[in-house]
C-alpha positions as CSV (number, residue, x, y, z in Angstrom):
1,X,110.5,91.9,137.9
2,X,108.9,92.7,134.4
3,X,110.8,95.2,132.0
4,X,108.5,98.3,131.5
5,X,109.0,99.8,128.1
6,X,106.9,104.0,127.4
7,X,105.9,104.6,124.6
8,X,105.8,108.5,123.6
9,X,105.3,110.8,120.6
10,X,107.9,113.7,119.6
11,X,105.7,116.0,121.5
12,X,101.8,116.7,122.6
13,X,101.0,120.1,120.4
14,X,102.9,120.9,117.3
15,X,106.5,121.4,119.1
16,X,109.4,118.2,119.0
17,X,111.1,119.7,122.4
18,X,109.2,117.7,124.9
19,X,110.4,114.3,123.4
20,X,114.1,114.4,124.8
21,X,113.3,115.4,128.2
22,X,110.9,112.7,128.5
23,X,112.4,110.0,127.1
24,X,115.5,110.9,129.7
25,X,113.0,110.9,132.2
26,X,111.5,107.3,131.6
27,X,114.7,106.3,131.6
28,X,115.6,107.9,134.9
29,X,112.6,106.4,135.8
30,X,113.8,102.4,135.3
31,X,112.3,102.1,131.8
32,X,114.1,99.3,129.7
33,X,113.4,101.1,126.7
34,X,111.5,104.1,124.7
35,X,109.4,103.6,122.5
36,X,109.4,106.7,120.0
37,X,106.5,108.3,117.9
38,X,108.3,110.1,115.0
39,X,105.2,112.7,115.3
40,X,103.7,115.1,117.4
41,X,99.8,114.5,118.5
42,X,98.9,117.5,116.3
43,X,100.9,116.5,113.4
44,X,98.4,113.1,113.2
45,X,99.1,111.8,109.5
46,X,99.8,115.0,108.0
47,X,103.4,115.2,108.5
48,X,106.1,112.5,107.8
49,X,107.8,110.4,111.0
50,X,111.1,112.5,111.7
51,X,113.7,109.7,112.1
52,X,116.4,112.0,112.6
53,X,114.7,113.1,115.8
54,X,114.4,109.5,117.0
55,X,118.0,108.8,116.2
56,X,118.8,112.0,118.5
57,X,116.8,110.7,121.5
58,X,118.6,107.2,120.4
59,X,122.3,108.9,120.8
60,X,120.7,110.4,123.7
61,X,120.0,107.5,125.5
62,X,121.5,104.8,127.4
63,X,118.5,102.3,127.0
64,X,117.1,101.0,123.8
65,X,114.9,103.4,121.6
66,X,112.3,101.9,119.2
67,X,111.7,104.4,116.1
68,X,107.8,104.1,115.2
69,X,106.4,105.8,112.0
70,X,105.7,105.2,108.1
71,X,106.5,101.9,107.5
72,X,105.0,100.3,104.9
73,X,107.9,97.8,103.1
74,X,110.9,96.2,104.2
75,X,113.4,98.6,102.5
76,X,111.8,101.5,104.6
77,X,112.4,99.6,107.3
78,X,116.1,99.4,106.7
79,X,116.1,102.7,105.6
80,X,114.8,104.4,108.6
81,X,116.6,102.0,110.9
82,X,120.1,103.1,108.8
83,X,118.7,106.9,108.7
84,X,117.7,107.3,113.0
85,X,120.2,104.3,114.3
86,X,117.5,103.2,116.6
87,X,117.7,99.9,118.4
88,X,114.6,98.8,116.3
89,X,111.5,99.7,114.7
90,X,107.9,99.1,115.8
91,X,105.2,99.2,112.5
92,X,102.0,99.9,113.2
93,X,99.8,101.1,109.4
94,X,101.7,99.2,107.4
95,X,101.0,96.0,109.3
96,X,97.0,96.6,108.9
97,X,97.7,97.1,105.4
98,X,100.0,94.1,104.9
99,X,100.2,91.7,107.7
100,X,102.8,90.0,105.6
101,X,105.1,93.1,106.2
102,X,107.4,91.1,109.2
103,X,107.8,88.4,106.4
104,X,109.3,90.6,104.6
105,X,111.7,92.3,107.1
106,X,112.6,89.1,108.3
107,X,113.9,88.1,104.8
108,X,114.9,91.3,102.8
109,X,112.6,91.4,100.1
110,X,109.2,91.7,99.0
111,X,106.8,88.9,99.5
112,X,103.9,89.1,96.4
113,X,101.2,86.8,97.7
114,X,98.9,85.7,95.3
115,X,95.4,85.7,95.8
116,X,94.9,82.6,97.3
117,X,97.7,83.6,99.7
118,X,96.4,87.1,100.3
119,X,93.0,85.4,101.8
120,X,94.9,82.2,103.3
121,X,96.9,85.3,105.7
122,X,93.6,87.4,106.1
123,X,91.6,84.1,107.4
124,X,94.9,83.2,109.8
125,X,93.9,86.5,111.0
126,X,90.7,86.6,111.5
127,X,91.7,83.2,113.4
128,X,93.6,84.9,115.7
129,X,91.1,88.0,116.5
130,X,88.7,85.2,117.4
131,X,90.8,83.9,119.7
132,X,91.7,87.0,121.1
133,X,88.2,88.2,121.4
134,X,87.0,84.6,122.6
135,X,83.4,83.9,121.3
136,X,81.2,85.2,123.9
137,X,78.9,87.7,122.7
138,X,80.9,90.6,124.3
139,X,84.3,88.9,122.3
140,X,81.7,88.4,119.2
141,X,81.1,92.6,119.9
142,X,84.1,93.3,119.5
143,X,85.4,91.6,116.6
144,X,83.1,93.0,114.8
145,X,83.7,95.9,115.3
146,X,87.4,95.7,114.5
147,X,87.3,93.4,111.8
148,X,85.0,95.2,109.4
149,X,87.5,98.5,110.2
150,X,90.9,96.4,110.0
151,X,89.7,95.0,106.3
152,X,89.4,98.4,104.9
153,X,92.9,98.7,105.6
154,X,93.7,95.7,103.3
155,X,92.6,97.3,99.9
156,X,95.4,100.0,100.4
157,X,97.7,97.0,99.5
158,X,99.4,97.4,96.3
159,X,103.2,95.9,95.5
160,X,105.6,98.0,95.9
161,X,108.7,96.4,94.5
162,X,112.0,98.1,95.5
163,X,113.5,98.8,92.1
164,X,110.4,101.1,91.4
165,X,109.4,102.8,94.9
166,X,112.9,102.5,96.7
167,X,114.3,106.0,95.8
168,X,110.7,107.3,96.5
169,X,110.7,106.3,100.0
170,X,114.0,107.5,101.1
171,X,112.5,111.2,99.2
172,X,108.9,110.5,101.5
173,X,107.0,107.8,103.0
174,X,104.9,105.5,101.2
175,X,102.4,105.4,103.6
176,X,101.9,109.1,103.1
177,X,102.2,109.4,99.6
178,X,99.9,109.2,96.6
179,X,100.4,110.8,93.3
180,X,103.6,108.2,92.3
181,X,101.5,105.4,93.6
182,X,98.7,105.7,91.7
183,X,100.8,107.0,88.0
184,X,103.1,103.9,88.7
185,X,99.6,101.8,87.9
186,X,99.6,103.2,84.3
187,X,102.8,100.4,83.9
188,X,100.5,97.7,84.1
189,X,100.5,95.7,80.8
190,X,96.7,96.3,80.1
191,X,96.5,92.1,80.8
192,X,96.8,92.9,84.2
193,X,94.3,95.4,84.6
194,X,90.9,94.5,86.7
């Protein structure tokens, strides 16, 4: 017999109630673990993940709840795990921005590629879409048409080294924020300016 896992979001419209009741239901149901949105469906990107609500569906719970939402670094990671006491964390964004980002988790602490190393992860990808897809012209199809949209996420990348961003994440996401991101460029020594 196969462990089933749901996967939900706080709610459908712009209200957090439904998320409790369901996730007891699932695991009424014989679920071996939620999976938990830390948005509603009308929320989309506009809102931050609410941790705290997925560490009260956590406390709820009997089964193991994964918190999903804004996780671009390793530190966030942590953070949110620390913040919600979920049994894990699912990423989603912040892997199509950095693939590398489970590196990083793993070992607690930025990975910089380089260049070189940047491209050497993006062809190990494109490696294993091909194999996914096979390379049949419906498998050709459809790499195409993922790959072109997965690479736009890739120029998002930009370090974001603990000691700078860390007390900026705990304050708001990365993945949702801007304004610090972009003034944070003006340290640059003007060497390392494109």
């Amino acid at each position: 017999q196969l462990p089933v896992t749901v996967k939900i979001r706080l709610g459908a419209g712009s209200s957090e109630a439904p998320a409790q009741a369901l996730a007891e239901a699932c695991e009424r149901a014989g679920a071996s673990a939620v999976v938990v949105h830390g948005r509603t469906k009308d929320q989309r990107y506009t809102k931050a993940a609410n941790w705290n609500a997925i560490g009260e569906i956590q406390r709820a719970r009997d089964i193991p709840v994964v918190g999903n939402g804004d996780i671009l670094t390793w530190y966030e990671h942590k953070q949110r795990l620390d913040i919600s006491g979920a049994s894990a964390a699912m990423v989603g964004r912040g892997a199509l921005i950095k693939p590398w980002i489970f590196k990083e988790v793993l070992e607690g602490k930025e990975w910089e590629p380089t260049p070189e190393e940047r491209v050497e992860v993006y062809l190990r990808l494109c490696g294993f879409f091909k194999d996914h897809f096979q390379e049949d012209a419906m498998g050709m199809k459809r790499y195409m048409e993922f790959m072109p949209w997965h690479f736009g996420f890739f120029c998002r990348y930009r370090p974001l080294p603990e000691a700078t961003y860390g007390a900026m994440a705990v304050e708001h996401p990365l993945l949702q924020t801007r304004v610090g991101i972009v003034t944070a460029a003006e340290e640059l020594d003007v060497t390392e300016r494109p």
